[in-house]
N, C-alpha and C positions, 0 to 999 in steps of 0.2 A: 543486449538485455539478457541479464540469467535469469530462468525462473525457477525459483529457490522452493516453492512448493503449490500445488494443486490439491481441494477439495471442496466439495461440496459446489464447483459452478466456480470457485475463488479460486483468481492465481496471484499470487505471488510473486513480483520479481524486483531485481535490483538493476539498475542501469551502472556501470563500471564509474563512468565517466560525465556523469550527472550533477555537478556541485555547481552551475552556473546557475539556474533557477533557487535549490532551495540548498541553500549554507549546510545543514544539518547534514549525519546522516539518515538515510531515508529509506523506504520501502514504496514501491508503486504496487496497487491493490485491483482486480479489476472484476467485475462481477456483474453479467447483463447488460455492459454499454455504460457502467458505470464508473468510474476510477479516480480514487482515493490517493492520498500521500501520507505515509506515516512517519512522522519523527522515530526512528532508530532509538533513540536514549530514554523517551519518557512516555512514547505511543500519543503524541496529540496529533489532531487531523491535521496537516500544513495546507492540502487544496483538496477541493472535490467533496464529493457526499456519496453516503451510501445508505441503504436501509440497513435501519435499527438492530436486528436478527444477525445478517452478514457482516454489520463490523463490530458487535461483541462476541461474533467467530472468530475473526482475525485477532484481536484483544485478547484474546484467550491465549 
């Protein structure tokens, strides 16, 4: 796992070798115990949730 960036509590990373769960590409999000999946191409949530605040940080 790289992790492509940190702030504010969020990190950021990509797994290499990750296309067996989700087809796309993706991003892994993680923030408090919390952790998110972003589509790569369009930003939709593929699994997980986060609060409201930290994933219109990461959206940004």
């Amino acid at each position: 796992m790289a992790i492509i960036s940190m702030f504010y509590g969020i990190i950021v990373s990509m797994f290499y070798f990750d296309n067996k769960q989700h087809k796309t590409p993706h991003i892994h999000v993680k923030y408090q115990g919390e952790e998110v999946v972003f589509s790569i191409p369009d930003g939709k949530i593929l699994n997980g949730t986060m609060k409201t605040n930290k994933r219109k940080l990461v959206e940004a």
